[in-house]
N, C-alpha and C positions, 0 to 999 in steps of 0.2 A: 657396401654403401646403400643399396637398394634397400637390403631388411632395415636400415637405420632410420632411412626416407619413411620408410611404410611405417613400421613401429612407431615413428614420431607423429606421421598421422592420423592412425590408428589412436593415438593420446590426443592429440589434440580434439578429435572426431568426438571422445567419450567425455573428454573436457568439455565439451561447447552443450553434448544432450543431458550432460546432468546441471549446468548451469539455466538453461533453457529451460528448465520443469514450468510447465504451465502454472499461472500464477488467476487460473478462472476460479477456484474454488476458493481463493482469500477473497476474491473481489466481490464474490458472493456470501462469503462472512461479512466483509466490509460491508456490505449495502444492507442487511439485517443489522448490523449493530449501529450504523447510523439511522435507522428507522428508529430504532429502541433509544439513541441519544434524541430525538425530536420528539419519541413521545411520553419521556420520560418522563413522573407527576410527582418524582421527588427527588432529592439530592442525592441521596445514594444508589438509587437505579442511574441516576445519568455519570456519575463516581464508574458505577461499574461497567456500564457499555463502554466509555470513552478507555477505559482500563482495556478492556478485550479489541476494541478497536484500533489502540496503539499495539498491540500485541499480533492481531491480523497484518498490521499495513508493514509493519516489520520484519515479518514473515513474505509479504508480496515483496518488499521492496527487493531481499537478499536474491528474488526469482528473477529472470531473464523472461519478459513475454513470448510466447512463442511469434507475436508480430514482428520480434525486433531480433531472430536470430540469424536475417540476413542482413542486418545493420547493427553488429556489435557498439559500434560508436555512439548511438542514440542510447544505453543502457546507461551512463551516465545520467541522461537529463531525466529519461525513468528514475532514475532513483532518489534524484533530486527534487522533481514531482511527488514524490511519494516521501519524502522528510518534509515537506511544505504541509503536507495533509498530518503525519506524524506531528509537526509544531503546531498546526490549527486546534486540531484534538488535545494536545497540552494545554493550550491557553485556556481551549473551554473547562475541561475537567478542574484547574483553577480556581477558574471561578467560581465553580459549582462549587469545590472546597471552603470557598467564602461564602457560600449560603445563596451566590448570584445565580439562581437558576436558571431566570428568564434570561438575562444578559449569555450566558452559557450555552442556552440554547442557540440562541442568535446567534452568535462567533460557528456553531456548531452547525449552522444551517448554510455556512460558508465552504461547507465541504462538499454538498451539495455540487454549488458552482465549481468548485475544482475537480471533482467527479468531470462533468462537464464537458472539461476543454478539457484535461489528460486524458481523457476514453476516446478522445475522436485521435488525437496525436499518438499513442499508445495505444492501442487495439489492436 
């Protein structure tokens, strides 16, 4: 019964460090590819950032912060935070696809403010 205890902890232990992988180096993709969405000067530069940007935050979302590995329960609304930014970045790229760059930009510069408030809650 002991080896059974340990061994199951021993998985749970390996369960929680590979869910946990620090998610610093997406959120530093993320903040270059939303600089390149704000200063993009055409429609397929900003096409492409919001493209690699949904691709980074996808990437963060599936990670556990290392902030939140003594509060499993908040990895939820991390994640859900992080599909809000996912749909912002859809709408804009959207737009763009309709030729609405400035408008595109704008909805785009709303991620900005959700950066924001999820970096102080999520850190």
């Amino acid at each position: 019964m002991i080896k059974f205890k340990t061994m199951l902890g021993l998985a749970i232990f390996t369960f929680s460090m590979t869910v946990s992988a620090n998610v610093t180096m997406e959120m530093m993709q993320m903040k270059r590819q939303f600089n390149l969405l704000t200063q993009a000067d055409t429609q397929q530069s900003f096409i492409d950032a919001s493209d690699k940007f949904i691709e980074i935050s996808k990437q963060a979302q599936a990670k556990m912060p290392d902030s939140l590995v003594d509060e499993p329960e908040r990895f939820k609304g991390y994640q859900q935070a992080m599909q809000e930014m996912i749909d912002l970045a859809a709408q804009a790229k959207i737009l763009a696809e309709q030729g609405k760059l400035d408008e595109a930009k704008t909805v785009a510069q709303q991620l900005d403010n959700f950066r924001k408030i999820y970096h102080k809650e999520y850190k």
